[in-house]
C-alpha positions in Angstrom: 17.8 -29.9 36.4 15.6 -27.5 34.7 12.8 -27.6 32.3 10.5 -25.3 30.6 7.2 -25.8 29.5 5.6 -23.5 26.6 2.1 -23.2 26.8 -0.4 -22.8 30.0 -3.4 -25.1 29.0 -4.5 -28.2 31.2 -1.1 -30.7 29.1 1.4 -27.8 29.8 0.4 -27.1 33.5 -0.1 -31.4 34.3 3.5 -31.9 32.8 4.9 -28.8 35.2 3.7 -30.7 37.9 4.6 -34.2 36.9 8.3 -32.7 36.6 8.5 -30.6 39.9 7.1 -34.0 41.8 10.5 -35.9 40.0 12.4 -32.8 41.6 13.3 -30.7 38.7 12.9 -27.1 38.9 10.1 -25.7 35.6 9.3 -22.9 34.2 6.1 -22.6 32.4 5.8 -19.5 29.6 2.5 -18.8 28.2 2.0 -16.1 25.3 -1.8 -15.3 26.8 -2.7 -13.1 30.3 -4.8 -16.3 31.5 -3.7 -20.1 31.6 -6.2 -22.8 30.6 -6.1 -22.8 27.0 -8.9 -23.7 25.2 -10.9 -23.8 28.5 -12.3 -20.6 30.1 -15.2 -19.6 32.3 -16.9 -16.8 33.2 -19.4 -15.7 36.2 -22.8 -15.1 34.4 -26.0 -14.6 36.0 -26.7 -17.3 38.7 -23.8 -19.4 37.7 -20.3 -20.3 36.3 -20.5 -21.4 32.9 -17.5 -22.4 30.6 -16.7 -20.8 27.4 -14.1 -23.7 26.2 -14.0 -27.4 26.8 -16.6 -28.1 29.6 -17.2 -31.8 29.8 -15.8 -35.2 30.5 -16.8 -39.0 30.5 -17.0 -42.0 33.3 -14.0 -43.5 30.4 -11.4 -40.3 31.3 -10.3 -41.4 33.8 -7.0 -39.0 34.0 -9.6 -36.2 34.5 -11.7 -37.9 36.4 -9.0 -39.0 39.1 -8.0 -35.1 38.6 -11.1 -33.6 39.5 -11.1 -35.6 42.6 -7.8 -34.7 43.9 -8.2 -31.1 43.3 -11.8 -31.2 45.2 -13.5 -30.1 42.4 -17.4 -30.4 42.4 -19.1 -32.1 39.1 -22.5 -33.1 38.5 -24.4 -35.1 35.6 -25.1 -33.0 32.3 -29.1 -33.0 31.8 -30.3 -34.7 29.6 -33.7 -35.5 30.4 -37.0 -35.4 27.8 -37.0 -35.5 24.2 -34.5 -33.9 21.8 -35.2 -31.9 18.9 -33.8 -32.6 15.3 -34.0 -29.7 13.1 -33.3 -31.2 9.4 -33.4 -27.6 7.0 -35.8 -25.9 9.3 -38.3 -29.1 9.7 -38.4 -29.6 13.5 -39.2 -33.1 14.8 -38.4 -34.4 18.2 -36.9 -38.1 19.3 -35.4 -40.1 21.9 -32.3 -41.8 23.0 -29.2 -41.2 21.1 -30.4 -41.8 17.3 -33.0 -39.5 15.6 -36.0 -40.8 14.8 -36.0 -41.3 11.3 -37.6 -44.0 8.8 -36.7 -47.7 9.1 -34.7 -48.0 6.2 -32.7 -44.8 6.9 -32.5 -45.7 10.4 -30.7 -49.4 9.5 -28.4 -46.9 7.2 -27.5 -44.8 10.2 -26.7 -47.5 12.5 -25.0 -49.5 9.7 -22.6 -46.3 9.3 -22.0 -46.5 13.1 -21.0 -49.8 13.3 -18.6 -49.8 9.8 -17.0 -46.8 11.5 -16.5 -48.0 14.6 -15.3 -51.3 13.1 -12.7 -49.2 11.2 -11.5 -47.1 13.5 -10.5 -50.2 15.6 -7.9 -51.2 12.8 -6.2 -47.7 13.4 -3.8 -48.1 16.3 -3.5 -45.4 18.8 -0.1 -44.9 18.7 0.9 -45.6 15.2 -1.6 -45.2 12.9 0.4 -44.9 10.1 0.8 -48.4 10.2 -2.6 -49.1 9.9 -3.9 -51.6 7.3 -4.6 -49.6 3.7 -3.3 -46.4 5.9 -2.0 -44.5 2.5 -5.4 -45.0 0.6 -7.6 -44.1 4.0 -5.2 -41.0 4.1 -5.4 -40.3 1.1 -9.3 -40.0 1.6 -11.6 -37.3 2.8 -14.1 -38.7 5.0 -16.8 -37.0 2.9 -15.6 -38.7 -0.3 -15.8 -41.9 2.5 -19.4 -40.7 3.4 -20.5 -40.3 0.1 -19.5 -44.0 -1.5 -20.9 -45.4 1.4 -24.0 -43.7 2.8 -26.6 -44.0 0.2 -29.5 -42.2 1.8 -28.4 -38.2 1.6 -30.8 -37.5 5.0 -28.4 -39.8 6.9 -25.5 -38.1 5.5 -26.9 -35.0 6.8 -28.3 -36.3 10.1 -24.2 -37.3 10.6 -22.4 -34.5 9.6 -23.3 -32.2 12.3 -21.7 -34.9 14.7 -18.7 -34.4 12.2 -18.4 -30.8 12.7 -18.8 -30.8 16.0 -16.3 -33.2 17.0 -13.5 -31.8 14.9 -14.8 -28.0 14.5 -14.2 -29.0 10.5 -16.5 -30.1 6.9 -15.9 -33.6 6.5 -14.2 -32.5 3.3 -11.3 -31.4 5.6 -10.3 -34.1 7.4 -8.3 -37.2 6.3 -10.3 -40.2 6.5 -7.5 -42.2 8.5 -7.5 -38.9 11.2 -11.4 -39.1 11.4 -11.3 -42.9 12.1 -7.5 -42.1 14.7 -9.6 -40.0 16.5 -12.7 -41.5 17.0 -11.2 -44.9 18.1 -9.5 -43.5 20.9 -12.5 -41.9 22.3 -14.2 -45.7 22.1 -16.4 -44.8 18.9 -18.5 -42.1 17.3 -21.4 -42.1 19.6 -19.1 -42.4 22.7 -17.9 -38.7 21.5 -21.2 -37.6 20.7 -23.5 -38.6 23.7 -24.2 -37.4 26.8 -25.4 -40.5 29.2 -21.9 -42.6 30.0 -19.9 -41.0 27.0 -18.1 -37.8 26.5 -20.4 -35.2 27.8 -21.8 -37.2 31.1 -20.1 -34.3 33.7 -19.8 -30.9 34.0 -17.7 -29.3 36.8 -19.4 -27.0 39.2 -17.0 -23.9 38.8 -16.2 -24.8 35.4 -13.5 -27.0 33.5 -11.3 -23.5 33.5 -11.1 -24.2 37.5 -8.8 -27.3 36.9 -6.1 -24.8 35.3 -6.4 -22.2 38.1 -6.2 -24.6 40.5 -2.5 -26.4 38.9 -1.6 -22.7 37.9 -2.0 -21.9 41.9 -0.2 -24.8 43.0 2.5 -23.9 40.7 3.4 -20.5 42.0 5.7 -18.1 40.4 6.7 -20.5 38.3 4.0 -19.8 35.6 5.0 -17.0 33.9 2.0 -15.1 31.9 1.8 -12.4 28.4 4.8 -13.7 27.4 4.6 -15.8 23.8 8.2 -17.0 22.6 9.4 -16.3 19.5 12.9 -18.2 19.0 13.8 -21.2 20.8 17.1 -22.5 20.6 17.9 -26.1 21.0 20.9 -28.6 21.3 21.6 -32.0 23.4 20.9 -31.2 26.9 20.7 -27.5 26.5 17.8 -25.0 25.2 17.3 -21.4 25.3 13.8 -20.0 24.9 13.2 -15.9 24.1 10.3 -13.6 24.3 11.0 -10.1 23.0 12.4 -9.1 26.3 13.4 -12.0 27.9 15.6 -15.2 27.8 15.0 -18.4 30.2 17.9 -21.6 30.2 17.1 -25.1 30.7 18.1 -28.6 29.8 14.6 -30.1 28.3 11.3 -28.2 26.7 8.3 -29.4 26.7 6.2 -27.6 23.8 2.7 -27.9 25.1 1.1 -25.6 22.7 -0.8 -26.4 19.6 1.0 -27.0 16.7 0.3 -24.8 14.6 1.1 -21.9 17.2 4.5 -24.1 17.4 5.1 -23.5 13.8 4.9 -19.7 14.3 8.4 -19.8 16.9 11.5 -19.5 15.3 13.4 -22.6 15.8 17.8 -22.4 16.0 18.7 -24.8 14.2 15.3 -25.7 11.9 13.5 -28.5 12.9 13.7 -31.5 10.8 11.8 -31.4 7.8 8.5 -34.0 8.7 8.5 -32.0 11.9 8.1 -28.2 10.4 5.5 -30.1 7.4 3.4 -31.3 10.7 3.2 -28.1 12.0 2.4 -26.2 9.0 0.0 -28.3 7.7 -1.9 -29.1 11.0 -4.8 -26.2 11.7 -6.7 -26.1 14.4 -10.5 -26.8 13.5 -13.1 -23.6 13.9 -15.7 -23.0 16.7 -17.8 -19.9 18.1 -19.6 -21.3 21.5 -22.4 -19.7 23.2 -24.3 -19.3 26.3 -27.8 -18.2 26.4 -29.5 -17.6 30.0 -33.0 -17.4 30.9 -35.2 -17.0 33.8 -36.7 -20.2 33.6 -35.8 -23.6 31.8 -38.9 -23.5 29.7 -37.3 -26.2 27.6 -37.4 -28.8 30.3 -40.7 -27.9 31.4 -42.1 -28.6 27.7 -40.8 -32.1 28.1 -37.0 -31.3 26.0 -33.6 -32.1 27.2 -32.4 -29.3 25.8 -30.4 -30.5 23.1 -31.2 -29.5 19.7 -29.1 -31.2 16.4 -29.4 -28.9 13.2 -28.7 -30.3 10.1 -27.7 -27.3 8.1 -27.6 -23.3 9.4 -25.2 -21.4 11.5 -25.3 -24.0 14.6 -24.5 -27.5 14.7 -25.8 -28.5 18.3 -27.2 -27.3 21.1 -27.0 -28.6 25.0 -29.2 -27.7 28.2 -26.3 -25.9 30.5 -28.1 -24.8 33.5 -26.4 -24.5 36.3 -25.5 -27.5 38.3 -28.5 -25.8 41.5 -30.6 -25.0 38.9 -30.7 -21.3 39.6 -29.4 -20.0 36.5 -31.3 -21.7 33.3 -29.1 -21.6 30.4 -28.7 -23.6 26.9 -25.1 -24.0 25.0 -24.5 -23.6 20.9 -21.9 -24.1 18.8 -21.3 -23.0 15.8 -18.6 -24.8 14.0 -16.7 -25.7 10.8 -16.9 -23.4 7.7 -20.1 -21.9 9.5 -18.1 -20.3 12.3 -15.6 -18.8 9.5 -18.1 -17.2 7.9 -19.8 -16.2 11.4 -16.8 -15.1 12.4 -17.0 -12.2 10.1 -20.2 -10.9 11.4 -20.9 -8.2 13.8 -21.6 -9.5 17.4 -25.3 -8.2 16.9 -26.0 -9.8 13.8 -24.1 -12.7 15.6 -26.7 -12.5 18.3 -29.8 -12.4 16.1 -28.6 -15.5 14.0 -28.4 -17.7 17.3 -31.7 -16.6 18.9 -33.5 -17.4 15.5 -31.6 -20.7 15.6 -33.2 -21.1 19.5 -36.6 -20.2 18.8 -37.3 -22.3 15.6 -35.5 -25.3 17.6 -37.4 -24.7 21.4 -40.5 -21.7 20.4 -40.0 -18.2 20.7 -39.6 -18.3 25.0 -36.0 -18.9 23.5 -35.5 -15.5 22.0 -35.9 -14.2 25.8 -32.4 -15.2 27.1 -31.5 -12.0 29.6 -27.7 -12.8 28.5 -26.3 -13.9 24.9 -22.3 -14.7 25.6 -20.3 -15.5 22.4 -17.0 -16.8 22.6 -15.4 -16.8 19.1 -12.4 -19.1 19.6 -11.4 -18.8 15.6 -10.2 -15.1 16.8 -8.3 -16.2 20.0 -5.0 -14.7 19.3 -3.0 -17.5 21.4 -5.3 -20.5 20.3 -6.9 -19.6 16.7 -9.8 -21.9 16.7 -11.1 -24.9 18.5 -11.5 -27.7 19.7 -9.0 -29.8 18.4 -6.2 -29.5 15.5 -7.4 -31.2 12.3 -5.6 -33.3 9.2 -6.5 -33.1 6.2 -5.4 -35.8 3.7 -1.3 -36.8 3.7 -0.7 -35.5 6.6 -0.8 -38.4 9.8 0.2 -41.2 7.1 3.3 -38.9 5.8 4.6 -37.3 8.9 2.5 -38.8 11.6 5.9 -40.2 13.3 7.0 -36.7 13.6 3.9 -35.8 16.1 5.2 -37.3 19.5 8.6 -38.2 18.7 11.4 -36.2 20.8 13.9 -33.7 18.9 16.9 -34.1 21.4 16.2 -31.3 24.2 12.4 -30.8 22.6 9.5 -32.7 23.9 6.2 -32.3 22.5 2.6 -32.5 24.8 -0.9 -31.4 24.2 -3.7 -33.1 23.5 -2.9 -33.0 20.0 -0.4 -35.4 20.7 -2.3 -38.0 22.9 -2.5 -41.8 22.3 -6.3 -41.6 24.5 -8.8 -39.2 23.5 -7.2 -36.8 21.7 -8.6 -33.7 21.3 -9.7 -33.7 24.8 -9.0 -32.7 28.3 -8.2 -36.6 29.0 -5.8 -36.3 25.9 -3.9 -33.1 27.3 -3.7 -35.1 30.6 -2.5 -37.9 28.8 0.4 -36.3 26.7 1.7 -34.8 29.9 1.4 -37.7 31.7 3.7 -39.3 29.0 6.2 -36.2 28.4 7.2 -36.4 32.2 8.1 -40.1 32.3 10.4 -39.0 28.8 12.3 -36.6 30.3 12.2 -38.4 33.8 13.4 -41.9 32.0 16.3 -40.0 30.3 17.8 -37.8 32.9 19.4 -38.5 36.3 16.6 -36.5 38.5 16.5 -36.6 42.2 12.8 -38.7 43.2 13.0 -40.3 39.2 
């Protein structure tokens, strides 16, 4: 048996390798020159440092297990000292995982955790559609969700930069029964957000992008690279996939890219109708990462972690990245939602100048001295078109959720788009492969099944 797989990130290369172990033979066609997907590293300075998804928590367990059988190296993300909260350019500092703010706003803010939380349990992983009230919360932006319920405006602020950098999106975008779907299956809000026994506890050595090289290697020839498909042709047991110059055969597909890249391929015959509405109405959220490096880590030598949280402005969050030896200081940004649209359209130097000013109002001006400014703009990827997770807007999971796993005959879907655990993450992509193999394995006669 034969199977292809569209789409070289961490879910396409994990379900390759689940199939080949059940003995089928796969091919696996990406549209970019690299694998990975949204993760990608690069040697700078003294050290490896990613320019994509970088992290993952003690609860992934998927990657976790992963990282050990491929011998990769990881090591706790610093987080030592105070933090620094940047609320419209007034710069305070606090510990733990909740700025410091007044007593009554404080009982707001941890109030708003626990309703959310308490929520987003009711959603069910794998069928939130069913949830209870799912058409109303659907029907919701979480900001219009944020706003009936949060009275204090500073708390709405002090969240919303957690918001956008979770989903790369304005609360305004997202459906309020996504928001709470996603956070529940990465065990609550500050589970996503933290660093300490939540979703940013590890780093890998080399970089998250090694776990792709690594499958990619193991995979051989059988990963075939620059070549994005444009028509896919699909009946019972049979599909036909085409690039501009070339045609492969097989009797399953797994589609491991994002949707809304799906949406782009000319299916023969057209998908069903809730299928092609998921696709077309499922973006991908917007972030611009980057990596400052410095000759020293002044930051942690004034006491800071190195993690900065700014309210409004061009960046939502900043994180100490130094390498994992502590040779090559460096501090992380992103710069998401509709900030990173309109960054987007900026020169790289007026790019540059915007960040440092960011860095030197949150840590002093010893920040505008980085001897290297990297910028990966993700919203201009041509083969991913934004970051780090594809978003819903209201409508969208409630009306045609069912359509986002389900298999189409020869078609399976994977990604981490698709995951019932953490989507939106590198345990998610592991996830959805995990369960596309045990699909197509369950449903076809296949040597080692």
């Amino acid at each position: 048996m034969h199977a292809l797989v569209v789409g070289a990130g961490i879910s396409g290369l994990l379900a390759a390798r689940g199939l080949v172990r059940r003995g089928l033979d796969v091919t696996v066609i990406e549209a970019a020159d690299r694998v990975g997907g949204r993760t990608y590293a690069e040697q700078m300075g003294r050290g490896v440092f990613d320019l994509g998804g970088q992290w993952i928590g003690p609860s992934q367990r998927r990657m976790v297990a992963l990282a050990d059988e491929l011998g990769l190296e990881t090591f706790p993300t610093y987080d030592t000292g105070r933090k620094v909260l940047d609320v419209d350019g007034r710069i305070s500092t606090y510990a733990g995982a909740i700025p410091s703010l007044s007593p009554i706003r404080l009982a707001i803010l941890q109030a708003t955790i626990w309703r959310i939380d308490r929520l987003a349990r009711r959603v069910h992983a794998r069928d939130p559609w069913n949830a209870p009230d799912a058409s109303v919360m659907d029907g919701r932006t979480l900001q219009a969700w944020m706003t009936s319920t949060i009275p204090s405006r500073v708390v709405r602020d002090v969240m919303t930069p957690a918001i956008r950098v979770i989903f790369g999106a304005e609360p305004r975008d997202l459906s309020l029964l996504f928001a709470l779907w996603y956070i529940g299956q990465g065990g609550g809000i500050l589970s996503l957000v933290d660093i300490r026994d939540a979703a940013q506890a590890t780093r890998f050595v080399d970089g998250a992008y090694a776990i792709s090289r690594r499958l990619a290697q193991d995979l051989g020839d059988s990963v075939v690279l620059g070549s994005p498909v444009a028509e896919i042709e699909w009946a019972p047991g049979s599909v036909i996939a085409r690039t501009h110059d070339e045609e492969w055969r097989a009797e399953r597909l797994v589609m491991a890219a994002p949707s809304h890249m799906a949406a782009r391929i000319r299916f023969t015959p057209e998908l069903p109708a809730s299928r092609r509405a998921l696709q077309e109405r499922f973006p991908m959220g917007s972030a611009i990462k980057f990596q400052a490096l410095y000759e020293q880590a002044f930051w942690r030598e004034a006491g800071l972690s190195g993690e900065l949280v700014c309210t409004s402005g061009p960046v939502a969050v900043v994180f100490d990245n130094t390498s994992h030896d502590g040779r090559q200081p460096a501090l992380t940004g992103f710069c998401v939602g509709q900030a990173a649209l309109r960054v987007s359209e900026m020169s790289e130097d007026e790019q540059r100048r915007i960040f440092t000013e960011v860095l030197a109002r949150g840590f002093g001006d010893k920040a505008r001295a980085h001897s290297q400014l990297r910028i990966k703009d993700w919203t201009i990827d041509p083969w991913v078109r934004g970051c780090p997770t594809g978003i819903m807007p209201p409508g969208v999971l409630g009306t045609y959720g069912p359509a986002l796993r389900a298999p189409l005959g020869s078609l399976h879907w994977a990604g981490t788009e698709t995951a019932r655990e953490w989507t939106g993450y590198m345990e998610g992509a592991a996830e959805a492969a995990e369960r596309v193999v045990q699909e197509i394995t369950g449903s076809l006669r296949v040597p080692g099944a």
